[in-house]
One Martini backbone bead per residue (centre of mass of N, CA, C, O) as a GRO file, in nm:
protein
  329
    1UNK     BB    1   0.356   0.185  -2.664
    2UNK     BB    2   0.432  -0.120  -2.504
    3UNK     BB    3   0.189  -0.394  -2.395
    4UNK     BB    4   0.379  -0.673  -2.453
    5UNK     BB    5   0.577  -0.891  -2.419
    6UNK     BB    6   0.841  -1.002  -2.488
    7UNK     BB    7   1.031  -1.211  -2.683
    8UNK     BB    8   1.110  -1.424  -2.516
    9UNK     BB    9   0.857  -1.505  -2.358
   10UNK     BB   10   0.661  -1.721  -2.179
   11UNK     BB   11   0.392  -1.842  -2.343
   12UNK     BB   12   0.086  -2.077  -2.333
   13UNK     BB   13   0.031  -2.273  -2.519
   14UNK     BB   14  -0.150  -2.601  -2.579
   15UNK     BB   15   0.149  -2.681  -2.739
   16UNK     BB   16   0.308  -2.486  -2.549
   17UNK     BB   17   0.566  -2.325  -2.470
   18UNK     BB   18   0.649  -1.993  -2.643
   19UNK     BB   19   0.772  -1.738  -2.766
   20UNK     BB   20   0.627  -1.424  -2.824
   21UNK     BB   21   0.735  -1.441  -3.126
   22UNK     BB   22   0.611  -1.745  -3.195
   23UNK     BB   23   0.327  -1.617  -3.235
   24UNK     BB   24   0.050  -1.728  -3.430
   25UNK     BB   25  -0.185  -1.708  -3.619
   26UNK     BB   26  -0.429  -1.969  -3.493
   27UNK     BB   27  -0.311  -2.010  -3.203
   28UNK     BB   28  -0.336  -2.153  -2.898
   29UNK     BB   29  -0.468  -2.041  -2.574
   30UNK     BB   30  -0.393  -2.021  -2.252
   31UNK     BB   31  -0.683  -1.936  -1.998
   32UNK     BB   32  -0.917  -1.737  -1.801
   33UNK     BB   33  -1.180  -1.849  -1.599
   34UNK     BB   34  -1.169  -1.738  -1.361
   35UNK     BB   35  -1.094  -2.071  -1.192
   36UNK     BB   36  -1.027  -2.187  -1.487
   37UNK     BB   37  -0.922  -2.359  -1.787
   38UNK     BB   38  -0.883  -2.230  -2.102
   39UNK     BB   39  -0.933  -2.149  -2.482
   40UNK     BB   40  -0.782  -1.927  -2.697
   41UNK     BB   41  -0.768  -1.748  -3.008
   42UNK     BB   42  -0.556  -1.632  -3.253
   43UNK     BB   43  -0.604  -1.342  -3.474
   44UNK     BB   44  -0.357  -1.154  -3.383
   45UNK     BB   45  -0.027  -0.981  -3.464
   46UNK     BB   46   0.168  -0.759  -3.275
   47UNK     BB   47   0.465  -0.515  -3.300
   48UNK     BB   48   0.665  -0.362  -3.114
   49UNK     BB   49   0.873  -0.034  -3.041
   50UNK     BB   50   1.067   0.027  -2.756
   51UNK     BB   51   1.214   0.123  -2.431
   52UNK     BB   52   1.004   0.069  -2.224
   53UNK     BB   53   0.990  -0.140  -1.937
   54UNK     BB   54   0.927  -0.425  -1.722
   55UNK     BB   55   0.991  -0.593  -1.412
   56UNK     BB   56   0.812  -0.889  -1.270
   57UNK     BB   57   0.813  -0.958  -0.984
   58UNK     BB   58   0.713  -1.284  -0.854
   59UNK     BB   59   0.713  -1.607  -0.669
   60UNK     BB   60   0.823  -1.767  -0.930
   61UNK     BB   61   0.902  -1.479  -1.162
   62UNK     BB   62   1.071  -1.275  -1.382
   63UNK     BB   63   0.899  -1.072  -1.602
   64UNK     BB   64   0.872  -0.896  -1.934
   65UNK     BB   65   0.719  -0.577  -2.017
   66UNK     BB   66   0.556  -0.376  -2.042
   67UNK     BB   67   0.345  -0.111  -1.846
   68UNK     BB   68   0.045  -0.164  -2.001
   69UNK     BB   69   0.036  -0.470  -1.931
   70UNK     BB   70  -0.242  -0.620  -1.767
   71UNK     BB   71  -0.326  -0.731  -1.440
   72UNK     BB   72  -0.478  -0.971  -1.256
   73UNK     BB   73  -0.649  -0.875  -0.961
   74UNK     BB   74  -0.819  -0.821  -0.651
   75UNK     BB   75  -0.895  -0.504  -0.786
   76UNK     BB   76  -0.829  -0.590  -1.068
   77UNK     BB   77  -0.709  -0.430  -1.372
   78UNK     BB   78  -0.308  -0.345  -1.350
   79UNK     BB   79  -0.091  -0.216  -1.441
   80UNK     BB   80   0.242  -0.315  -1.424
   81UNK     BB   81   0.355  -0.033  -1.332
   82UNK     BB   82   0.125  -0.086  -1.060
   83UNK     BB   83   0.171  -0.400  -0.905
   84UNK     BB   84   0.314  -0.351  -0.638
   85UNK     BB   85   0.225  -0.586  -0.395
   86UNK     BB   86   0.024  -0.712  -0.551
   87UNK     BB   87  -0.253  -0.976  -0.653
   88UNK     BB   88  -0.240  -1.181  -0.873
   89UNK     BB   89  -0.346  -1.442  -1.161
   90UNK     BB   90  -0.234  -1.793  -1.100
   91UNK     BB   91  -0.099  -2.056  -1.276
   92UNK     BB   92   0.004  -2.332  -1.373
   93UNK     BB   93   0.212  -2.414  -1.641
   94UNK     BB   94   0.249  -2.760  -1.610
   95UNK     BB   95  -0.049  -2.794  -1.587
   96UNK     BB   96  -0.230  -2.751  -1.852
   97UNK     BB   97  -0.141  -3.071  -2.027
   98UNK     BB   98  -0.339  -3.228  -1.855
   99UNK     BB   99  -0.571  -3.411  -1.755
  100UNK     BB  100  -0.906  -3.354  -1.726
  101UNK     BB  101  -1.154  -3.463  -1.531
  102UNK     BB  102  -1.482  -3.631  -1.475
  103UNK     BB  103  -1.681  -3.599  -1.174
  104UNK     BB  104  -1.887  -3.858  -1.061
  105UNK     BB  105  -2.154  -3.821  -0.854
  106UNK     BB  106  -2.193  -4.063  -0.571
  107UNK     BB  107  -2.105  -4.335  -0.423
  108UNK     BB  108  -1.854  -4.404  -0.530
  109UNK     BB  109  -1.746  -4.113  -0.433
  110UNK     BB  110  -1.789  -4.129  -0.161
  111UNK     BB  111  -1.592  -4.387  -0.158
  112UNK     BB  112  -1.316  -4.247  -0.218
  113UNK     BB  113  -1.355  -3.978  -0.012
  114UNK     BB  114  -1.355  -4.156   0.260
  115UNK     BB  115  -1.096  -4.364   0.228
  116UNK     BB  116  -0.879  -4.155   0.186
  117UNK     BB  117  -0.907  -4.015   0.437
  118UNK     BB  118  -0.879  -4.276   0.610
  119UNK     BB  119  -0.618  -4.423   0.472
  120UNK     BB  120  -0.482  -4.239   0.214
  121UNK     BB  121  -0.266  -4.076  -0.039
  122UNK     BB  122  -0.174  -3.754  -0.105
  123UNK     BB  123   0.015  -3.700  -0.370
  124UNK     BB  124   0.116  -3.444  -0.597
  125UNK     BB  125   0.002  -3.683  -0.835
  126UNK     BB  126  -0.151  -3.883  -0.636
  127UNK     BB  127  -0.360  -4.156  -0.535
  128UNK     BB  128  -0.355  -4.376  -0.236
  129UNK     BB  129  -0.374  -4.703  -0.151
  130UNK     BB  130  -0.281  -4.904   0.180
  131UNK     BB  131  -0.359  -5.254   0.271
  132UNK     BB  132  -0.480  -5.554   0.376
  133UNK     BB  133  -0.732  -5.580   0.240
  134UNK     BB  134  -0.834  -5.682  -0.081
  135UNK     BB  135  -1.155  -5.585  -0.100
  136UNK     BB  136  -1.099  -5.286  -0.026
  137UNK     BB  137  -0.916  -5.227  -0.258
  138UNK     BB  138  -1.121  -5.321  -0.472
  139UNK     BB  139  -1.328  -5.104  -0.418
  140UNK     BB  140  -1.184  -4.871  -0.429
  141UNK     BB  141  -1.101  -4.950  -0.757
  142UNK     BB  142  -1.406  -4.926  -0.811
  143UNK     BB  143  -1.486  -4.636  -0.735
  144UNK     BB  144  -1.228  -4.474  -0.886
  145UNK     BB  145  -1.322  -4.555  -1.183
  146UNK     BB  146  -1.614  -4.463  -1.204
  147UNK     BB  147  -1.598  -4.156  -1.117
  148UNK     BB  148  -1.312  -4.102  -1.316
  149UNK     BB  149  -1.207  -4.323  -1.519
  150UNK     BB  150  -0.983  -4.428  -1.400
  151UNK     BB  151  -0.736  -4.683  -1.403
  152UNK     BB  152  -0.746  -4.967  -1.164
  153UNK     BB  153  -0.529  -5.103  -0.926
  154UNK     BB  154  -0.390  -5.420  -0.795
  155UNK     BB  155  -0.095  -5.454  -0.553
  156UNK     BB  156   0.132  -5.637  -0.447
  157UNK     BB  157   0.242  -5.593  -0.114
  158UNK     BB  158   0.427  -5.453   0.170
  159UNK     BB  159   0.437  -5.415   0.526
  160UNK     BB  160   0.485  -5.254   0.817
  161UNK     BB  161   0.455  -5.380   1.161
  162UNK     BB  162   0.516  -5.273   1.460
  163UNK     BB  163   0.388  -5.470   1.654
  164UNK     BB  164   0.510  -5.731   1.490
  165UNK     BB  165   0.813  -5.658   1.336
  166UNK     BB  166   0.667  -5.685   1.053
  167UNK     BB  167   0.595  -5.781   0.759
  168UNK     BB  168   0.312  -5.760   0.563
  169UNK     BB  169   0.070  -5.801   0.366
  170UNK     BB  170  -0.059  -5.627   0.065
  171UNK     BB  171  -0.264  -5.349  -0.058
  172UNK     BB  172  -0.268  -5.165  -0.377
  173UNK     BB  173  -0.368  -4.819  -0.502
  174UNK     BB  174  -0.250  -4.642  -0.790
  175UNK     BB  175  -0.268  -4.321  -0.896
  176UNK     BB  176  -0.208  -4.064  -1.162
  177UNK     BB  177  -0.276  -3.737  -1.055
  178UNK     BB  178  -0.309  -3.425  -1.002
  179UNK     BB  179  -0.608  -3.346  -1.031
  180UNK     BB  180  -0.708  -3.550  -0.809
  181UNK     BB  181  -0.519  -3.428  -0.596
  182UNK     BB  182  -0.645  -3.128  -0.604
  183UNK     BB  183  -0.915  -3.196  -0.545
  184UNK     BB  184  -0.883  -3.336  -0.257
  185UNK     BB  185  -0.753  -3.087  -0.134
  186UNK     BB  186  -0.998  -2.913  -0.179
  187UNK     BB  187  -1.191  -3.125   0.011
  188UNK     BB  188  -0.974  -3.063   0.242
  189UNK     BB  189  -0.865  -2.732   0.232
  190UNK     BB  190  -0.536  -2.861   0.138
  191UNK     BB  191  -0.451  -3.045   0.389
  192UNK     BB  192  -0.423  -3.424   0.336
  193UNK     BB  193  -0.359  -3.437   0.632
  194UNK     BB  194  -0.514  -3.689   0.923
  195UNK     BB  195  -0.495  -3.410   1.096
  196UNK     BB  196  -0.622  -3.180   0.894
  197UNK     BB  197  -0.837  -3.264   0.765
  198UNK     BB  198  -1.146  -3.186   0.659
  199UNK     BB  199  -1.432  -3.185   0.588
  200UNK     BB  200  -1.600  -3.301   0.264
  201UNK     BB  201  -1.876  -3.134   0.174
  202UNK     BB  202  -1.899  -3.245  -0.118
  203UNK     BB  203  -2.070  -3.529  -0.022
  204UNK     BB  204  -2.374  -3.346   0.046
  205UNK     BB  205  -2.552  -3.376  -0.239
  206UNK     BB  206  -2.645  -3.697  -0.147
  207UNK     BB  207  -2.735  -3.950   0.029
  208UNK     BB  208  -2.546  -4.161  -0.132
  209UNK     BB  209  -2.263  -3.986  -0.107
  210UNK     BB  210  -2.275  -4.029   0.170
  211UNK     BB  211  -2.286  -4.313   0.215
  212UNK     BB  212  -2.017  -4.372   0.101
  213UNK     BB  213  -1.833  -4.243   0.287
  214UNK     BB  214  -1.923  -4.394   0.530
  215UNK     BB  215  -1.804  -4.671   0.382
  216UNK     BB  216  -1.502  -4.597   0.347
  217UNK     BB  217  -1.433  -4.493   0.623
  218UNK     BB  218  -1.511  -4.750   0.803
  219UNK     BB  219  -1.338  -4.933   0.649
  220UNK     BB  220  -1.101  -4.810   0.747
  221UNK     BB  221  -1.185  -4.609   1.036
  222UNK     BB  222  -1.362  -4.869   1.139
  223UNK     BB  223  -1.653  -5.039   1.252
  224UNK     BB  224  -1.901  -5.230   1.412
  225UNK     BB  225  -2.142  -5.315   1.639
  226UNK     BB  226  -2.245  -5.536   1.857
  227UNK     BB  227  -2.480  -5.353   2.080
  228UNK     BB  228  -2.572  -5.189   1.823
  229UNK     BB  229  -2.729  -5.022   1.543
  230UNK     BB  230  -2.391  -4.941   1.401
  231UNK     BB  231  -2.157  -4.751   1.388
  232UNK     BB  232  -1.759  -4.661   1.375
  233UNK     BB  233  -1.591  -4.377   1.385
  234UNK     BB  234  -1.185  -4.311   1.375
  235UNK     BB  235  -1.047  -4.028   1.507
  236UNK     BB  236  -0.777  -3.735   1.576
  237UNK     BB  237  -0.983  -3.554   1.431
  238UNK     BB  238  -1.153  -3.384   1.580
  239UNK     BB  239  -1.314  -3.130   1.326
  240UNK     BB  240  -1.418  -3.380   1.156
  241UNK     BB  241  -1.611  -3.492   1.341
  242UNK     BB  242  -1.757  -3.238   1.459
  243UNK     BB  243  -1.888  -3.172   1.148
  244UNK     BB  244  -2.063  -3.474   1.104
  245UNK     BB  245  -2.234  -3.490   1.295
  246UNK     BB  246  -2.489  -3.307   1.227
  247UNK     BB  247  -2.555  -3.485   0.978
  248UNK     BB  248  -2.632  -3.729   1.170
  249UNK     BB  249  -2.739  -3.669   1.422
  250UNK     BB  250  -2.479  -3.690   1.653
  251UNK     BB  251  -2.323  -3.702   1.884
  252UNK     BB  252  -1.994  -3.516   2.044
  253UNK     BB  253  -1.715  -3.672   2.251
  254UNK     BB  254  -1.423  -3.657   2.270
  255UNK     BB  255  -1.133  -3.728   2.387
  256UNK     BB  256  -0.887  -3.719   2.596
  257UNK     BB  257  -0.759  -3.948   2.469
  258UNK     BB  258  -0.671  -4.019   2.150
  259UNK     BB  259  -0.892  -4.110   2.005
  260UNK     BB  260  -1.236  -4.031   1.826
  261UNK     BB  261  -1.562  -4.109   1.848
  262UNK     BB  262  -1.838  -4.197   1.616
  263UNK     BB  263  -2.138  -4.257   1.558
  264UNK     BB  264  -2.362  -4.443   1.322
  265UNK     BB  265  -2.668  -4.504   1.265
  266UNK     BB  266  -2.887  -4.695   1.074
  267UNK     BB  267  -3.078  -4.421   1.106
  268UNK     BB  268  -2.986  -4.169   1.034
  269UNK     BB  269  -3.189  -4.059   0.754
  270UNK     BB  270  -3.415  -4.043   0.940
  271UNK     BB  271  -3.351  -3.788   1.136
  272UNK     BB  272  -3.361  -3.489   0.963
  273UNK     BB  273  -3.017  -3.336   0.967
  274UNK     BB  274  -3.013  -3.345   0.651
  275UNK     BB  275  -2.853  -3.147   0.405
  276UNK     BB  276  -2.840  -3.013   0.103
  277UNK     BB  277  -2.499  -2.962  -0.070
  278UNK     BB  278  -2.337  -2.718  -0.320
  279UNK     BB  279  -1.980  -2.848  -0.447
  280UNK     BB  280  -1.735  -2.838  -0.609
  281UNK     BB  281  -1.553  -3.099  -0.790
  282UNK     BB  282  -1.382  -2.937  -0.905
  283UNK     BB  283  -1.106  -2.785  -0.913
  284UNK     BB  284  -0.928  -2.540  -0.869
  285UNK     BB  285  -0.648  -2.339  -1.118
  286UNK     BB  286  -0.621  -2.072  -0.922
  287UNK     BB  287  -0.466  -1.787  -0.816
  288UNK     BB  288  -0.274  -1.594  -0.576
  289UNK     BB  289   0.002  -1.366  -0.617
  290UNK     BB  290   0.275  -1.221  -0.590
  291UNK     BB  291   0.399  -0.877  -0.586
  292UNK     BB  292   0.714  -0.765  -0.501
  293UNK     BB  293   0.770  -0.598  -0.785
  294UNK     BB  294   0.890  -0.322  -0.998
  295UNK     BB  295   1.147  -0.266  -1.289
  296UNK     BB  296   1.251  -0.018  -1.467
  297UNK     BB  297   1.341  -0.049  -1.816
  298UNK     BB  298   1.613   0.060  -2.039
  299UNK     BB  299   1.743   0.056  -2.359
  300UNK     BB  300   2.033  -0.071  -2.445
  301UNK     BB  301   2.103   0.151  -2.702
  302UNK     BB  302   1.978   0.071  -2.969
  303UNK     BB  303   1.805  -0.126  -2.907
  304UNK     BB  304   1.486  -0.237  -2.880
  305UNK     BB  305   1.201  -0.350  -2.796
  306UNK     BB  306   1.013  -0.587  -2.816
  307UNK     BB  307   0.649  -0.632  -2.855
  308UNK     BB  308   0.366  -0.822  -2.783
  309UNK     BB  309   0.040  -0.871  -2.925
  310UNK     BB  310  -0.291  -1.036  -2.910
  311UNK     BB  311  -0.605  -1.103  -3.069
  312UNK     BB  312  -0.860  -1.259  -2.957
  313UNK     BB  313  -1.065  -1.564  -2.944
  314UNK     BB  314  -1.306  -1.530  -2.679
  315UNK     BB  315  -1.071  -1.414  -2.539
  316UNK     BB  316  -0.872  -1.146  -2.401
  317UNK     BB  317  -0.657  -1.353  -2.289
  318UNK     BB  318  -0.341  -1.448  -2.127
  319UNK     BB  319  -0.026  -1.645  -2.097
  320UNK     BB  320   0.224  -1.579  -1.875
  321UNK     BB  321   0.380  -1.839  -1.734
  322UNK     BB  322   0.058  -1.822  -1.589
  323UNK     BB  323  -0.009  -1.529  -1.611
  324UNK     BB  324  -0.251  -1.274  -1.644
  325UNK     BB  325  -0.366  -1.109  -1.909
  326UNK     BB  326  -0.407  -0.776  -2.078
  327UNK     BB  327  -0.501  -0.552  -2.272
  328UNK     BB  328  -0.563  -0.267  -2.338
  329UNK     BB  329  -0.864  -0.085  -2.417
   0.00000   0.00000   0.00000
């Protein structure tokens, strides 16, 4: 019996989506570890012909497959006709040939996820700021740069101020990159609406990451006080502030109304309040998603399926449109 993918289906190679009967010995293939995205090697390739398939139904696609070829699961590796309902492990297949960043731990990293907390826009592909202080923009993109290694500029722009009835000028730093927009994403729980948006713990590595954080954050959504020394950190994300207090060893009393300030005090890191904490920079590049359903297919006519199978090295998976996969035992 045939236990991979059919002919026409959509592997995965390094050098882009290919279907599964176009798979030469010695071609790349994008595979997971973890939820990394890595590289294995095509040692050999194998055609079966069968007359039973399976349509694996999933969130994103319809493939079609042997009946025994392994899909990972959440409770481990599943055959195909066995994983209806199951989630299994999936990566988007559109990003795979993007830029993967090395994003460097450190105060411009701390000062680029704080300033962008507090007043940047993080879109489906990009990360932008836009400001008005031109100086304010300035080291945004000299931290974004130190940090990512991405190019970035400053922009004049205007913008509009309800206030005022009229357009301001202003400056802009936008950069393109989906894994950037993803890291941030992964940094702030998921969700980085300035409402929604959690504490990125990822900045608690050591006092100067976090020191950036803070410098970047206060300069977007904060001021210094003129009464004591230290400065003023503002936002309605109530347990954004909630969770940063601890850190900086200050109280915090919610705003019955309107937005809610947080102390920052110019000695806050002698209070012995900080533990440092490691968590990943980059971020997860796959998911789990639902198997809705498992269809079984049967060769109409004399024609059969044709199935390819693949040995692989050093890993021996390999995707199938995103979908993680891999030969029985």
């Amino acid at each position: 019996m045939g236990y991979g993918p059919t002919s026409k289906m959509l592997v995965n190679l390094v050098d882009g989506c290919v279907q599964a009967k176009n798979v030469a010995p010695g071609s790349a293939m994008w595979t997971l570890d973890g939820d990394r995205t890595v590289q294995t090697t095509v040692v050999d390739v194998t055609a079966v012909k069968g007359r039973q398939a399976v349509d694996v139904v999933t969130d994103h696609m319809t493939f079609t497959a042997g009946p025994d070829l392994l899909l990972l699961t959440t409770d481990g590796w599943a055959p195909a006709a066995d994983a209806a309902g199951a989630a299994i492990a999936w990566t988007h297949a559109k990003k795979l040939c993007r830029e993967r960043l090395t994003i460097k731990p450190g105060y411009e990293f701390g000062y680029f996820v704080g300033a962008t907390c507090a007043d940047g826009t993080v879109g489906k592909n990009y990360v932008s700021l836009v400001v008005n202080e031109e100086d304010f923009a300035s080291r945004y993109a000299t931290a974004l740069t130190a940090c990512t290694g991405l190019p970035a500029r400053l922009e004049a722009v205007s913008r509009p101020s309800g206030y005022l009835k009229r357009d301001l000028p202003g400056f802009r730093v936008r950069v393109v990159s989906s894994y950037l927009s993803d890291a941030m994403r992964h940094y702030v729980g998921g969700d980085p609406h300035h409402m929604r948006q959690r504490f990125p713990r990822v900045v608690l590595r050591d006092i100067d990451t976090v020191e950036g954080f803070l410098d970047g954050y206060i300069e977007g959504d904060g001021y210094r006080s003129r009464q004591w020394r230290g400065r003023v950190m503002t936002s309605a994300n109530v347990p954004f502030l909630a969770e940063l207090a601890p850190v900086i060893g200050a109280r915090f009393t919610p705003a019955s109304a309107g937005a809610s300030r947080l102390c920052v005090s110019d000695r806050w890191a002698g209070r012995g309040t900080f533990v440092p904490e490691h968590h990943r920079i980059s971020p997860p590049e796959s998911t789990w998603i639902k198997v809705h359903e498992v269809r079984p297919r049967t060769a109409l006519g004399a024609k059969p399926f044709t199935f390819y199978s693949y040995r692989l090295a050093p890993y021996p998976t390999f995707l199938v449109n995103g979908h993680l996969v891999r030969e029985p035992w």
